[in-house]
C-alpha positions in Angstrom: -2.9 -7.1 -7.0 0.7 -6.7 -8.4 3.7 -5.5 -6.1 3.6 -2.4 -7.8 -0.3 -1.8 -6.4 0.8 -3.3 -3.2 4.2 -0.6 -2.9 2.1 2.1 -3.4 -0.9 0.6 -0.6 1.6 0.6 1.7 3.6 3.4 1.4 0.4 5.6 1.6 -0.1 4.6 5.1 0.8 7.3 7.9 4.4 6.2 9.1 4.9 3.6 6.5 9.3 3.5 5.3 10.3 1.1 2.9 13.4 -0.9 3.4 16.1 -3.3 2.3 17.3 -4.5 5.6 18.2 -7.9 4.6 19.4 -7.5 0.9 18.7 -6.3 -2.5 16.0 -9.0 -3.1 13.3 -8.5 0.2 11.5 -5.7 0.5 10.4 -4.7 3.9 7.5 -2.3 5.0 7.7 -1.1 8.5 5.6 1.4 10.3 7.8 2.7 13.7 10.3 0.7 12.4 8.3 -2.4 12.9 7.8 -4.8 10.0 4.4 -5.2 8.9 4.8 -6.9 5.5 7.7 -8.5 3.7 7.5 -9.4 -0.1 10.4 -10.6 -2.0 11.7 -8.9 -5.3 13.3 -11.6 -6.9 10.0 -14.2 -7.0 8.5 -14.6 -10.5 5.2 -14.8 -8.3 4.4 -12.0 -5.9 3.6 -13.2 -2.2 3.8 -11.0 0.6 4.0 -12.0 4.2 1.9 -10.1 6.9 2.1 -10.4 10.3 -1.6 -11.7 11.7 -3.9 -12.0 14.6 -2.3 -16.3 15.8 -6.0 -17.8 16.2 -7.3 -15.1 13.1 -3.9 -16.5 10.9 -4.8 -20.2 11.9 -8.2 -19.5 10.5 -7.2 -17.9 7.1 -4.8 -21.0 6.5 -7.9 -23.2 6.7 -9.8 -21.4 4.5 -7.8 -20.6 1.6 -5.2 -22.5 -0.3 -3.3 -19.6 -1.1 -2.6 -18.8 2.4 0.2 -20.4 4.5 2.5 -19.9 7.3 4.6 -17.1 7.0 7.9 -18.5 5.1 11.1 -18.4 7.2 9.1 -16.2 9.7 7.4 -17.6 13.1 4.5 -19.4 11.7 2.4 -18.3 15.1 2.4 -14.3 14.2 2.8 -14.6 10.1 0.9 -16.0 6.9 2.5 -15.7 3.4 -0.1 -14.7 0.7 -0.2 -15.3 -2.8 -0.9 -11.9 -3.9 -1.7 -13.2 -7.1 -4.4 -15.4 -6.0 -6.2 -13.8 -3.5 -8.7 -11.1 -4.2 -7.2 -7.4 -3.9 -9.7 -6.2 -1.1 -9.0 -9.2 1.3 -4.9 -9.1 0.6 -5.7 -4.8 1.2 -7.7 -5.6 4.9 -4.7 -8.6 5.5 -2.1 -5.8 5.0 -4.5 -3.1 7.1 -5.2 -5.7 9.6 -1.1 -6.6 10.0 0.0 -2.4 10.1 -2.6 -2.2 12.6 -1.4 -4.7 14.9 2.1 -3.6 14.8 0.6 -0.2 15.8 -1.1 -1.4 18.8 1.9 -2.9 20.2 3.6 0.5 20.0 4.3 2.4 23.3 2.0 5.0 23.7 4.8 7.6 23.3 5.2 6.5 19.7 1.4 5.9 18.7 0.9 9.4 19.9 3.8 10.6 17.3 2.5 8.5 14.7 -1.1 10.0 15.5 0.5 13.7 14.6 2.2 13.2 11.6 
């Protein structure tokens, strides 16, 4: 998957803004305004950072080399994925499995908005 497939993943999702909240060079995907996935725009490599399960994130670092601790994030809640690397349906259920998360931890009021839209 390139950062172009991944954009368009994302912003498809019910909710989903795109952002530049901490430059020109980081793109930022938020659902609620929650981030869900972070990918920088100036990396000759595309790796994205999703937020993950802790004991789930532990599991995936063990697994596969091209998964590691989310970079300059808290290591606990994040991985960073070589988007290059890993195989387009796992890094599509990583990024699922990441919006969905941030959406459970919604209040109710605002799951029940993003349920309408």
């Amino acid at each position: 998957m390139n950062i172009e497939e991944f954009r368009e993943f994302c912003i498809a999702k019910k909710g989903v803004t795109e952002e530049l909240p901490f430059g020109p060079d980081t793109l930022v995907y938020k659902v609620a305004g929650k981030i869900f996935a972070l990918t920088s725009l100036d990396s000759e490599i595309f790796k994205v950072s999703l937020k993950c399960e802790p004991n789930f994130a532990i599991e995936l670092r063990e697994q596969f080399d091209y998964i590691v601790g989310g970079y300059h994030l808290n290591k606990k809640h994040w991985n960073t994925v070589n988007g290059e690397i890993a195989p387009t349906k796992q890094l599509m259920e990583l990024t699922n499995h990441s919006y969905e998360i941030v959406v459970e931890g919604l209040p109710k009021k605002m799951k029940l908005e993003l349920e309408s839209l």
